[in-house]
C-alpha positions in Angstrom: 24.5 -42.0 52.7 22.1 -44.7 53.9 18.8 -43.9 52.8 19.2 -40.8 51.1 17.2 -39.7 47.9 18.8 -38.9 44.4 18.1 -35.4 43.4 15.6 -36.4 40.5 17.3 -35.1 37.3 15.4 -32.1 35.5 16.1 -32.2 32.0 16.9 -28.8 30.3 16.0 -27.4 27.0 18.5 -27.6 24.1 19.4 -23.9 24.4 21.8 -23.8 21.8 20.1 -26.2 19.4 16.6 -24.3 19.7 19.0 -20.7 19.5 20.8 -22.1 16.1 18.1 -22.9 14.8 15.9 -19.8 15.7 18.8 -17.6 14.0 18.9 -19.3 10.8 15.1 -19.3 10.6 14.0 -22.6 11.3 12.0 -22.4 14.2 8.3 -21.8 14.2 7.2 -19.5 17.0 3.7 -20.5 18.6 2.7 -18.2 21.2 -0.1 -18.4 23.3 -1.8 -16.2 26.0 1.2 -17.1 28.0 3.6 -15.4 26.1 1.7 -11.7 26.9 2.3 -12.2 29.9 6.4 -12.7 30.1 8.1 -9.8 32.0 5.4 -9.3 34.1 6.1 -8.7 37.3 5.8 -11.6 40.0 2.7 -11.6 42.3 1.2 -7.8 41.1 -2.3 -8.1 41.0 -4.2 -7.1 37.6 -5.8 -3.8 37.8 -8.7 -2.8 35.4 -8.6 0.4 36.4 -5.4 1.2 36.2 -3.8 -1.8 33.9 0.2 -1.3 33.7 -0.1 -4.5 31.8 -2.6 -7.6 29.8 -4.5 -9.9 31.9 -3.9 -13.1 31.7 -7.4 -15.8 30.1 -8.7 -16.2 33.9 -8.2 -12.3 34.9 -10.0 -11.2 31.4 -12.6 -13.8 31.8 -13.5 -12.7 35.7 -13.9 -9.6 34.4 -16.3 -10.1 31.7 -18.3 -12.2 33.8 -18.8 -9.8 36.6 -19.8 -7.3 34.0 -22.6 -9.3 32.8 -23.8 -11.0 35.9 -22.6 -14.2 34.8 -24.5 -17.2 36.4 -22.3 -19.5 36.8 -19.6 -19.4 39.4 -17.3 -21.9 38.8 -17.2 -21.5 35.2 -16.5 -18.1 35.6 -12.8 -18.4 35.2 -13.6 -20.2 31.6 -13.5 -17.3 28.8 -15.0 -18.9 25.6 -18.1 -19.5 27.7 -18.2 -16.6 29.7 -17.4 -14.2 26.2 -20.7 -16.7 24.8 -22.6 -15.3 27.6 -21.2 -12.0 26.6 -22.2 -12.2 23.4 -25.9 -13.1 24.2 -27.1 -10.5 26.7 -24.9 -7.7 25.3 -24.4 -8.3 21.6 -21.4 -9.0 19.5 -20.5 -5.1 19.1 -20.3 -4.3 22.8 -18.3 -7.2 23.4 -15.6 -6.1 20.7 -15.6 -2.8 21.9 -14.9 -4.0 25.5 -12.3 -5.8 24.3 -10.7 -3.0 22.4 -11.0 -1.3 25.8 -9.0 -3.6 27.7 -6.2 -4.9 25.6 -5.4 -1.7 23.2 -3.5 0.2 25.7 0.3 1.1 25.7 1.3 -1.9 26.9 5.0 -2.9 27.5 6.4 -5.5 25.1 8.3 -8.2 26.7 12.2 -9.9 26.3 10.3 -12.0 24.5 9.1 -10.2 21.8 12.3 -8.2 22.1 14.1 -11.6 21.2 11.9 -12.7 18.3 12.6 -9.0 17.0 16.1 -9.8 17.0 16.2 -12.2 15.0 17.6 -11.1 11.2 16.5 -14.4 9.4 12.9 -14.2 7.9 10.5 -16.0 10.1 6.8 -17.6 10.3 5.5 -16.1 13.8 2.0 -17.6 14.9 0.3 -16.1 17.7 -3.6 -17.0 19.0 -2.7 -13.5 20.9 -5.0 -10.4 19.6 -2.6 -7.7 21.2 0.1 -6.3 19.4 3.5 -6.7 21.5 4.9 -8.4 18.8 4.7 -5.9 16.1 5.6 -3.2 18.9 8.5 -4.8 19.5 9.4 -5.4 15.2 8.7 -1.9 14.6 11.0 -0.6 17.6 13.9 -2.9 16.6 13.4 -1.6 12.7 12.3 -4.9 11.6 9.6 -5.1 8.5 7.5 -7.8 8.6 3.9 -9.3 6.6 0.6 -9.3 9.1 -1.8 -11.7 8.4 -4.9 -12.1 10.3 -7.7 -14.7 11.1 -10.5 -12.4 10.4 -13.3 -14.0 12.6 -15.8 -10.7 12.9 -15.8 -10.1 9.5 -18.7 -11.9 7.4 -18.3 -10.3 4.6 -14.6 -11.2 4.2 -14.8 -15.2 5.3 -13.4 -17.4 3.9 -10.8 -15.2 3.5 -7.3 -13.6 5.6 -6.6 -10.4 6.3 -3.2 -9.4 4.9 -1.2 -5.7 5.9 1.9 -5.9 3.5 4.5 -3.8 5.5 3.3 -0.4 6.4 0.3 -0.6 4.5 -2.9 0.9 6.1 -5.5 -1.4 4.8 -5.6 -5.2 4.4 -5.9 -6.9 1.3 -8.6 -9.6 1.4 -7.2 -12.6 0.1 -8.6 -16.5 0.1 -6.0 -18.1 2.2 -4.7 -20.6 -1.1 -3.9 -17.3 -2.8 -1.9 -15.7 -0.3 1.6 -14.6 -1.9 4.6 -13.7 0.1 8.2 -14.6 0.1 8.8 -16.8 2.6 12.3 -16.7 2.2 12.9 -13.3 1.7 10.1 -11.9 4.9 8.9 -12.3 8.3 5.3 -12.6 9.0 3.1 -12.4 11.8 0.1 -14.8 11.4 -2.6 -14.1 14.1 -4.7 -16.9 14.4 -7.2 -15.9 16.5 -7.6 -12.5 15.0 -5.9 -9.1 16.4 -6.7 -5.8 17.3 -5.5 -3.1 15.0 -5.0 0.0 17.0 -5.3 2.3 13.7 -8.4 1.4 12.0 -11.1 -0.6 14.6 -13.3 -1.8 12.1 -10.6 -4.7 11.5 -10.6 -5.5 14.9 -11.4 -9.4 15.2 -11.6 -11.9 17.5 -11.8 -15.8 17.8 -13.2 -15.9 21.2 -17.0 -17.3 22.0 -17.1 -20.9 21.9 -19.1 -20.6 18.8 -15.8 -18.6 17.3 -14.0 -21.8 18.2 -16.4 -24.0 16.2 -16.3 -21.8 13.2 -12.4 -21.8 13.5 -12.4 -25.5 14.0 -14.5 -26.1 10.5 -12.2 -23.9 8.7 -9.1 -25.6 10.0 -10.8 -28.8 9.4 -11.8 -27.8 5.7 -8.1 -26.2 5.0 -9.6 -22.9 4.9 -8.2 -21.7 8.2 -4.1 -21.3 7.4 -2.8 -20.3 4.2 -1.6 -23.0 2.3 1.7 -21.3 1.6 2.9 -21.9 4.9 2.5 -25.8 4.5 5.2 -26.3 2.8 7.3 -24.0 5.2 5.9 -25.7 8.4 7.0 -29.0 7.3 10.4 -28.0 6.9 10.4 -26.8 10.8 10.7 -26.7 14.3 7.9 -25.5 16.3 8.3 -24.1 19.4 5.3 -23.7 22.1 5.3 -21.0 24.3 2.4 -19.6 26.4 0.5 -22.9 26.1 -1.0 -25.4 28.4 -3.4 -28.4 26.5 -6.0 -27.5 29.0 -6.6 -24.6 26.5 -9.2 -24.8 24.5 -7.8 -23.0 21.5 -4.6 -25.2 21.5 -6.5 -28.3 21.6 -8.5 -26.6 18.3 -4.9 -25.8 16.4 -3.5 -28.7 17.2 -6.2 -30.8 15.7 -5.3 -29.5 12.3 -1.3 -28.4 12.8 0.1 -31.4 14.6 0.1 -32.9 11.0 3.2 -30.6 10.4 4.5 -31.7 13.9 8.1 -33.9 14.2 7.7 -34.4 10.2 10.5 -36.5 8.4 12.3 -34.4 5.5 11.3 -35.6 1.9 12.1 -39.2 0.9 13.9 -39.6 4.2 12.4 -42.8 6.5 14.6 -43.2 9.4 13.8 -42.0 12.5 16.3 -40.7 13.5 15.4 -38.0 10.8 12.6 -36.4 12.5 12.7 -32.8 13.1 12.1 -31.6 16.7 9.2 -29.7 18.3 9.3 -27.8 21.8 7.0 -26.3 24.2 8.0 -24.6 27.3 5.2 -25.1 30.3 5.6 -24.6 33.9 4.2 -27.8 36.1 2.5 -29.2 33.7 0.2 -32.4 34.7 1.2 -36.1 34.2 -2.1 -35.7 31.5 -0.7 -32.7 29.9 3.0 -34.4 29.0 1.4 -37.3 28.1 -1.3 -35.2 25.1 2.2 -33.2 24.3 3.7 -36.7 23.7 1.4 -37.7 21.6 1.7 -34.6 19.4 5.5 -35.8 19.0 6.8 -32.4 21.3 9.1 -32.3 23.7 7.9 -30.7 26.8 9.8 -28.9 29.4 9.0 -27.7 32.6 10.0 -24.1 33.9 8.5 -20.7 33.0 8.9 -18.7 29.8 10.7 -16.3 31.7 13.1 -18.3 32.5 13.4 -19.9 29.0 14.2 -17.0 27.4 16.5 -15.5 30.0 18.5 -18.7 29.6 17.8 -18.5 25.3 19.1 -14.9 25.0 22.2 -16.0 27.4 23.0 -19.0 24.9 22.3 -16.7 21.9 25.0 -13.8 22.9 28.0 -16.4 23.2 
């Protein structure tokens, strides 16, 4: 028909490539503060006093700047700065213990998690996330699995990560270099950011002032940041971003030291075609954003996470 548009093309994910791949172990799970928030239910408000589930960055970050009168309004949405300002007129205790308050709650994990669970092949999960959905969602499906934490509150432990073998109670310090697991054999969760750990508070930990950010960044920078175990293992591997936009600080902080690892040729191999992929799943992300994931060799798609894994699990039960 005479002057009629074409329905631009939107290009899909490669379900059953990223599902194949996920089975058999070779897919890297990144999940960002996104990825808390899949299954939640559309539009619905969140409620401090009465949470039914986590706020997302901006909701958290509203919050802790009404508590402390925080001065400036249109940062107000911007949580490293806003936790900062925490941090200075209320100390780093009451801060952790605020955040204890809001995020270890009973929380519902999500198909997400549910999925990852599913999986029977030992996997690397990463996760800047501090909740713990994911090993909800591990221990309910039976699954055993390796924590190791990030532990940024701890000054008498840095320099080192904070490792809970399966069901143990306590962490073993380690130096990163000398962490020793099976990664062929077990699944681990590796919490970047720190996590809380609903049992015992005094290993609660958090990467989330701006200064936390820099201290993070000169760790990654000086290979002190990610146990150099998973190296090896990451270059071998498809990542796959969920929960992310580069606008995020934190992502923009990994990413400086991990997209090393990213679209990697195999050993001795030099064609191009040879190059292993990377994903991330973002919904409306800017012209800017798909040009920085571009640059990190990852293919971005756009569409929620929601949908992404409704559409994964679909692929993964034929």
């Amino acid at each position: 028909m005479a002057g009629a548009q074409a329905t631009p093309l939107r290009f899909e994910p490669p379900y059953g490539v990223i599902a194949k791949r996920l089975r058999q172990g070779y897919v890297i799970p990144f999940l960002g503060a996104g990825a808390s928030q899949v299954g939640r239910p559309q539009g619905r408000a969140w409620d401090p006093q009465n949470p039914e589930f986590l706020p997302s960055g901006s909701e958290l970050s509203t919050l802790l700047a009404e508590e402390t009168s925080f001065p400036l309004a249109e940062e107000r949405r911007n949580l490293a700065m806003v936790a900062s300002y925490y941090h200075e007129v209320s100390g780093r205790r009451l801060l952790r213990e605020r955040l204890r308050e809001i995020i270890d709650r009973p929380y519902s994990f999500g198909p997400l998690h549910s999925l990852l669970a599913s999986v029977s092949a030992p996997l690397v999960i990463v996760s800047t996330n501090y909740d713990t959905l994911l090993e909800q969602a591990f221990r309910a499906a039976g699954r055993p699995y390796h924590l190791v934490a990030y532990p940024a509150d701890r000054k008498d432990v840095a320099g080192s990560v904070l490792w809970w073998p399966y069901g143990a109670a306590d962490p073993t310090v380690v130096p990163p270099n000398e962490l020793d697991i099976d990664l062929s054999r077990d699944t681990v969760i590796f919490k970047m950011h720190g996590t809380i750990v609903t049992e015992a508070e005094r290993w609660d930990s958090f990467v989330i002032t701006e200064e936390d950010y820099i201290e993070f960044l000169s760790r990654m920078s000086a290979n002190a940041a990610i146990p150099s175990l998973f190296y090896p293992y990451f270059r071998e591997r498809s990542f796959l971003f969920l929960g992310y936009g580069l606008r995020d600080w934190n992502l923009r902080v990994v990413l400086r030291n991990v997209s090393k690892y990213l679209n990697t040729t195999r050993p001795n191999d030099f064609d191009e075609d040879e190059v292993i992929p990377s994903w991330a799943i973002q919904s409306n992300p800017s012209e800017l954003e798909r040009r920085l994931w571009a640059r990190k060799n990852v293919n971005i798609f756009d569409l929620t996470i929601d949908e992404f894994i409704a559409a994964l699990r679909r692929q993964a039960e034929r």
